[in-house]
matplotlib code that plots the C-alpha trace (Angstrom):
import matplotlib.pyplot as plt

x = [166.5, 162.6, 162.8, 164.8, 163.3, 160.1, 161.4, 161.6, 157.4, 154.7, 154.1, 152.4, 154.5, 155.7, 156.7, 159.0, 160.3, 161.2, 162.7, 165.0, 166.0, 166.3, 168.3, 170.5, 171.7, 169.9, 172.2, 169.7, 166.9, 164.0, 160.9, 157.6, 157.5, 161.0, 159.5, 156.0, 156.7, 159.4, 156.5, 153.8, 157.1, 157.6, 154.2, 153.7, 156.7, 155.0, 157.9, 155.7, 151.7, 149.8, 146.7, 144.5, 143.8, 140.4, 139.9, 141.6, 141.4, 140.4, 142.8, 141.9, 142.9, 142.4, 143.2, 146.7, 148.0, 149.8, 152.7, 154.0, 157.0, 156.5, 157.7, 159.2, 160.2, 162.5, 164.0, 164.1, 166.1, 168.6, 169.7, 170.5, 172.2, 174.8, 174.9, 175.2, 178.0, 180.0, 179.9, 181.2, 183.8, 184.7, 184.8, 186.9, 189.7, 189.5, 190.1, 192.9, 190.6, 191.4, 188.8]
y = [66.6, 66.6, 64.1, 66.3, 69.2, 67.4, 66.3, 69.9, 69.7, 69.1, 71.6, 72.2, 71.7, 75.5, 75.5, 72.7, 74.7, 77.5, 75.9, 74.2, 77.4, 79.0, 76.0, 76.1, 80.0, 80.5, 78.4, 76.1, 76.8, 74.4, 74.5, 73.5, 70.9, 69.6, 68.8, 67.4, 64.0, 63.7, 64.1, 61.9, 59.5, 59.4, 59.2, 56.0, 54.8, 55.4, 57.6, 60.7, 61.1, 63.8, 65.0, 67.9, 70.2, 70.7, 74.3, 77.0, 78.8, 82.4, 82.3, 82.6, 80.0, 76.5, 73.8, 72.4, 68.6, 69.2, 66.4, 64.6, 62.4, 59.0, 56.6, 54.8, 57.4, 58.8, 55.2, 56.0, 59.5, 57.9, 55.0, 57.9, 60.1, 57.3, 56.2, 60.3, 60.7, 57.3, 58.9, 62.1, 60.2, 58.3, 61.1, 63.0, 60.6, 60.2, 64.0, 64.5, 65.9, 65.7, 64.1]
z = [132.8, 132.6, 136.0, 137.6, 137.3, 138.4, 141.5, 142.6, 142.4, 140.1, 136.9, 133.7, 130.6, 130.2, 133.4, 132.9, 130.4, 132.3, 135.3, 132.3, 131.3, 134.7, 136.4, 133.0, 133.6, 129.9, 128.2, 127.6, 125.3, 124.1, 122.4, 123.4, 120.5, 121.7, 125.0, 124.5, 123.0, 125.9, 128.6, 126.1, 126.6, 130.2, 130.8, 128.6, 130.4, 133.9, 134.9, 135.1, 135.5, 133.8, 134.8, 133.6, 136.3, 137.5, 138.2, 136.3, 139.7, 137.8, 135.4, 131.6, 128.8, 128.3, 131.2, 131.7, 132.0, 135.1, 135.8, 138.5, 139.2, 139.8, 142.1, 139.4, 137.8, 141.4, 140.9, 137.1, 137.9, 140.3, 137.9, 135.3, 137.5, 138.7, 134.5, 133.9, 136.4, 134.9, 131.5, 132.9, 134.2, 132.0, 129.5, 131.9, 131.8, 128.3, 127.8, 131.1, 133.0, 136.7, 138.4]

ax = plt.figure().add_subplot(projection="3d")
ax.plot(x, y, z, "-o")
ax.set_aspect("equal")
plt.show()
């Protein structure tokens, strides 16, 4: 989910959070905790790159590690959206779920 919503641009962590929460109607809810070791994760894995930004452009507070979606990581997201869909399928047959 993290790739995904990074393909719609770069963010800061918080604002992966709330485009989670927005693209999920509210149904989904995380915590920043939840969602750091994910990025420390896909970042080891090369699947996202994290930079800290360089100007806080006026704003107050500490910097932010803004991240970025990888090539590998667009590869990365494709692979698990044809796995996802399979499941789905698969589960969906299971349960007599027309398809």
């Amino acid at each position: 989910m993290v790739l995904s919503t990074l393909e719609r641009g770069e963010a800061h962590g918080f604002e992966v959070l709330r485009r989670l929460e927005e693209l999920g109607c509210g149904a989904l809810s995380l915590k920043e905790g939840t969602l750091y070791p994910v990025l420390y994760r896909l970042e080891e894995a090369r699947l996202i790159r994290g930079e800290w930004e360089d100007d806080t452009q006026g704003r107050r507070g500490p910097r932010r590690r803004i991240y970025r979606l990888t090539d590998k990581g667009r590869r990365d997201l494709v692979r698990r959206r044809e796995d996802w869909s399979h499941f789905v399928s698969t589960i969906g047959r299971i349960l007599g779920v027309p398809t």
